[in-house]
mmCIF file of the C-alpha atoms, coordinates in Angstrom:
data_MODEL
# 
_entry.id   MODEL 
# 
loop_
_atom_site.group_PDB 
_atom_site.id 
_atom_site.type_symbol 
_atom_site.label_atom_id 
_atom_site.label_alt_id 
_atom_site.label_comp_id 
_atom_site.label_asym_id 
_atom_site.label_entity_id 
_atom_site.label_seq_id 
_atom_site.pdbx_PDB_ins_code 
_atom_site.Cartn_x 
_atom_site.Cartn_y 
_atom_site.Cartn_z 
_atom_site.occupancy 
_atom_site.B_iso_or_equiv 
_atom_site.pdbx_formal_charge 
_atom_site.auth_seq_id 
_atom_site.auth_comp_id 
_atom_site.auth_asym_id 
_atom_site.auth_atom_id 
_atom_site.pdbx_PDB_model_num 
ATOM 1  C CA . UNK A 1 1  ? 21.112 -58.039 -36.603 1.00 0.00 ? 1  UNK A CA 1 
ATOM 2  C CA . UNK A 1 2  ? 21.294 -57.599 -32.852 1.00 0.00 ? 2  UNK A CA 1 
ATOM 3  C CA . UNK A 1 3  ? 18.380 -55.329 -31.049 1.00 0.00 ? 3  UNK A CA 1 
ATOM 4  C CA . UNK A 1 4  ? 20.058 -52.263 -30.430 1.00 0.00 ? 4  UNK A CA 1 
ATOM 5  C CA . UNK A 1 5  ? 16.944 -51.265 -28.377 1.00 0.00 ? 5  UNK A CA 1 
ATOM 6  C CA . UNK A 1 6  ? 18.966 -50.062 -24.820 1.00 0.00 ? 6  UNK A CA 1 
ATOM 7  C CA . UNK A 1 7  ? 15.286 -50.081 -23.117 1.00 0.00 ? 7  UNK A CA 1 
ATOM 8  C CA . UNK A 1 8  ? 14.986 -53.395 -21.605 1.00 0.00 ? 8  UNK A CA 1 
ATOM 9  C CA . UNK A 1 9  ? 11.403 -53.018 -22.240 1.00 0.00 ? 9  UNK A CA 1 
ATOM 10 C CA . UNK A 1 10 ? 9.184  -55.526 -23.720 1.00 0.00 ? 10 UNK A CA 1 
ATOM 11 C CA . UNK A 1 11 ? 7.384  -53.578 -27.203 1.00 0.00 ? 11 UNK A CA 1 
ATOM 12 C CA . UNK A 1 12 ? 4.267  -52.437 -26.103 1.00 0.00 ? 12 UNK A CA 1 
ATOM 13 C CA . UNK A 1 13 ? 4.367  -52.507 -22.226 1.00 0.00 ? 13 UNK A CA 1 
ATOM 14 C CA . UNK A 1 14 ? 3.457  -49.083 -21.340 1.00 0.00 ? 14 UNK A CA 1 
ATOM 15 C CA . UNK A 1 15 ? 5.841  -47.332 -18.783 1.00 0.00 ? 15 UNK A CA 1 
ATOM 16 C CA . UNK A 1 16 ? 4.147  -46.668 -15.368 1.00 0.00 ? 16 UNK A CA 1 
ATOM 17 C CA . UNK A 1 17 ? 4.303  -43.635 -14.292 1.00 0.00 ? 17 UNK A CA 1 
ATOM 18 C CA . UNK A 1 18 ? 6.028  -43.129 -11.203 1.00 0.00 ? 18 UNK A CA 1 
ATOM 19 C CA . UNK A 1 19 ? 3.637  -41.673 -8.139  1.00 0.00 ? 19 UNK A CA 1 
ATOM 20 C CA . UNK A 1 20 ? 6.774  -41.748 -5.512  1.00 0.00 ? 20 UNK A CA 1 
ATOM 21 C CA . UNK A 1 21 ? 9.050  -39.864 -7.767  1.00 0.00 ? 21 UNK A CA 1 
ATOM 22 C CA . UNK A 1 22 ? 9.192  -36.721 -5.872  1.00 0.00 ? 22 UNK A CA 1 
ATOM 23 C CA . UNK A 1 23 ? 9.508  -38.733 -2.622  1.00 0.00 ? 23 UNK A CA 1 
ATOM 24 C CA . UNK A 1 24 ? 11.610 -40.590 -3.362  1.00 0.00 ? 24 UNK A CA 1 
ATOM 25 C CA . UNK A 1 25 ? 13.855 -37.765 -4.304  1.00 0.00 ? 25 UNK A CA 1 
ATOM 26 C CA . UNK A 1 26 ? 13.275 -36.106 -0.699  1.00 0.00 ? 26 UNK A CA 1 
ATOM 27 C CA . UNK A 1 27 ? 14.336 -39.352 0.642   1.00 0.00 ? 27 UNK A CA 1 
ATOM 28 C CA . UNK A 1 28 ? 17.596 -39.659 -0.935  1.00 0.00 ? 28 UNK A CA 1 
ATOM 29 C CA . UNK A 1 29 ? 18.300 -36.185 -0.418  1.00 0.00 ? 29 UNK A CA 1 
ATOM 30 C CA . UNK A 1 30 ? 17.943 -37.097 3.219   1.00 0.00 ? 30 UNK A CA 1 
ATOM 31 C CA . UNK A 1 31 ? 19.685 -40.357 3.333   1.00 0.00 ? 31 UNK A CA 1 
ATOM 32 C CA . UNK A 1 32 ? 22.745 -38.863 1.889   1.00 0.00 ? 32 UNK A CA 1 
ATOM 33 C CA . UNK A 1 33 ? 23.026 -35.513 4.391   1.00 0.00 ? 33 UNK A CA 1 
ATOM 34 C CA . UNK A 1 34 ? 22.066 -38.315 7.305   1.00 0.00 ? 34 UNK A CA 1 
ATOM 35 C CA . UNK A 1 35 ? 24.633 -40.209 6.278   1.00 0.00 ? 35 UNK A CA 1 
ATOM 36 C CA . UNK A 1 36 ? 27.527 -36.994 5.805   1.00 0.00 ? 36 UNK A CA 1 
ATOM 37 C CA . UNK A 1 37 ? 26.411 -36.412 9.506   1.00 0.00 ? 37 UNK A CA 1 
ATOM 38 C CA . UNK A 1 38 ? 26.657 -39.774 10.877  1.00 0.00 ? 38 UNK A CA 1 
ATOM 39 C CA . UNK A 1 39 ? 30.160 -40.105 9.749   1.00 0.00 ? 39 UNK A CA 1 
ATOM 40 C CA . UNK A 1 40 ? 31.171 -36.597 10.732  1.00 0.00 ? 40 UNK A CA 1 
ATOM 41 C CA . UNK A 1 41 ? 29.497 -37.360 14.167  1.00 0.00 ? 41 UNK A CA 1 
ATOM 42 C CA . UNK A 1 42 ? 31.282 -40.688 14.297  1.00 0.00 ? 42 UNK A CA 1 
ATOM 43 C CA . UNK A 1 43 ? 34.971 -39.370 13.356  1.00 0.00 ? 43 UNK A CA 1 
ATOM 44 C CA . UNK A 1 44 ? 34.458 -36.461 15.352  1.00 0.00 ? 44 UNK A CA 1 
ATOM 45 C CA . UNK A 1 45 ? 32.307 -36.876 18.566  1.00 0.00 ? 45 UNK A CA 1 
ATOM 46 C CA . UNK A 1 46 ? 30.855 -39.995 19.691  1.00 0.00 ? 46 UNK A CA 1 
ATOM 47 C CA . UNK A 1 47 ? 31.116 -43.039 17.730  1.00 0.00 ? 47 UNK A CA 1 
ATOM 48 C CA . UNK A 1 48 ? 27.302 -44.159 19.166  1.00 0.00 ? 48 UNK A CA 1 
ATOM 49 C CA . UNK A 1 49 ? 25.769 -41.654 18.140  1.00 0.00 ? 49 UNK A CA 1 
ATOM 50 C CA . UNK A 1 50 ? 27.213 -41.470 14.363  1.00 0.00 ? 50 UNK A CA 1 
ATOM 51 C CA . UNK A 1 51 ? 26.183 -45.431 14.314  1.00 0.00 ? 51 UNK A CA 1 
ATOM 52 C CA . UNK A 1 52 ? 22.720 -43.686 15.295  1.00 0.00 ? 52 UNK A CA 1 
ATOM 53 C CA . UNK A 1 53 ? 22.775 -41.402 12.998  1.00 0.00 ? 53 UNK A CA 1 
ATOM 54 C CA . UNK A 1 54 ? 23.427 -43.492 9.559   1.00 0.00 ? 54 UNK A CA 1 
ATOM 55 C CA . UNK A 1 55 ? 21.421 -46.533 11.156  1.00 0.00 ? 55 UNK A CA 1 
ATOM 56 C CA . UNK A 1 56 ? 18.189 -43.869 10.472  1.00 0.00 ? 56 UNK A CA 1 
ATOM 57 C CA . UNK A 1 57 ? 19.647 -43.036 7.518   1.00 0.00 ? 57 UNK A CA 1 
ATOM 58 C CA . UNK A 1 58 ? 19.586 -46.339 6.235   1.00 0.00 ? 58 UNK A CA 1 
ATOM 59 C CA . UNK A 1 59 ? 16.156 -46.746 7.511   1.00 0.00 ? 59 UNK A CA 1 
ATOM 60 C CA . UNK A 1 60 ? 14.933 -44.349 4.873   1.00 0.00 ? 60 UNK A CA 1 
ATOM 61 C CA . UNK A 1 61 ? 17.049 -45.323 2.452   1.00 0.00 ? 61 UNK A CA 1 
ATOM 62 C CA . UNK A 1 62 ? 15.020 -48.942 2.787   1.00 0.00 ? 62 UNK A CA 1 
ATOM 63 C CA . UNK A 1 63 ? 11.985 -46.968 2.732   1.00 0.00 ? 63 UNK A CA 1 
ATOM 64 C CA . UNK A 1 64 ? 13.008 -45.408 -0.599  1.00 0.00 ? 64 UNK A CA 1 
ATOM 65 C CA . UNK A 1 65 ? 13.940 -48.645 -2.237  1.00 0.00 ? 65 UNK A CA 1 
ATOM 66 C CA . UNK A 1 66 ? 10.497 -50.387 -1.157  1.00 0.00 ? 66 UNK A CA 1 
ATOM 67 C CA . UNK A 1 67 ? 9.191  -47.320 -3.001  1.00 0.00 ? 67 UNK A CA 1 
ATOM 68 C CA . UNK A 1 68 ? 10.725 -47.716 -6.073  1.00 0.00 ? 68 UNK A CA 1 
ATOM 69 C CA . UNK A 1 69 ? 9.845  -51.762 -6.286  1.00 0.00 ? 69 UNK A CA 1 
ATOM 70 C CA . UNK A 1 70 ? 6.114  -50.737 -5.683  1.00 0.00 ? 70 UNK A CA 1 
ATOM 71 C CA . UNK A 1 71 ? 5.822  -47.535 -8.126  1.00 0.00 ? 71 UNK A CA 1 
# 
């Protein structure tokens, strides 16, 4: 009978808890209004400064997935 088990998981490996959770959380909330302004900003006023714009926003998103690798 297959293992209907949907947590990947090995049995007894404890889950981690996760010390970043809350910001990580800041940081996506971030990312994603950096990146709504970056595109407004490039559609709408100067396409340099939307690049800018979601170039930081990337930055922390990179920030936020090197946080979640590390827990």
């Amino acid at each position: 009978m297959e293992n209907r088990n949907i947590n990947h998981r090995h049995r007894g490996e404890e889950e981690r808890e996760d010390r970043f959770a809350g910001l990580r959380q800041v940081l996506n909330v971030v990312f994603m209004l950096g990146a709504i302004v970056g595109v407004l900003l490039y559609m709408g006023y100067n396409q340099q400064t939307g690049i800018i714009v979601i170039l930081a926003a990337m930055v922390l998103k990179f920030i936020e997935c090197v946080l979640r690798l590390i827990k």
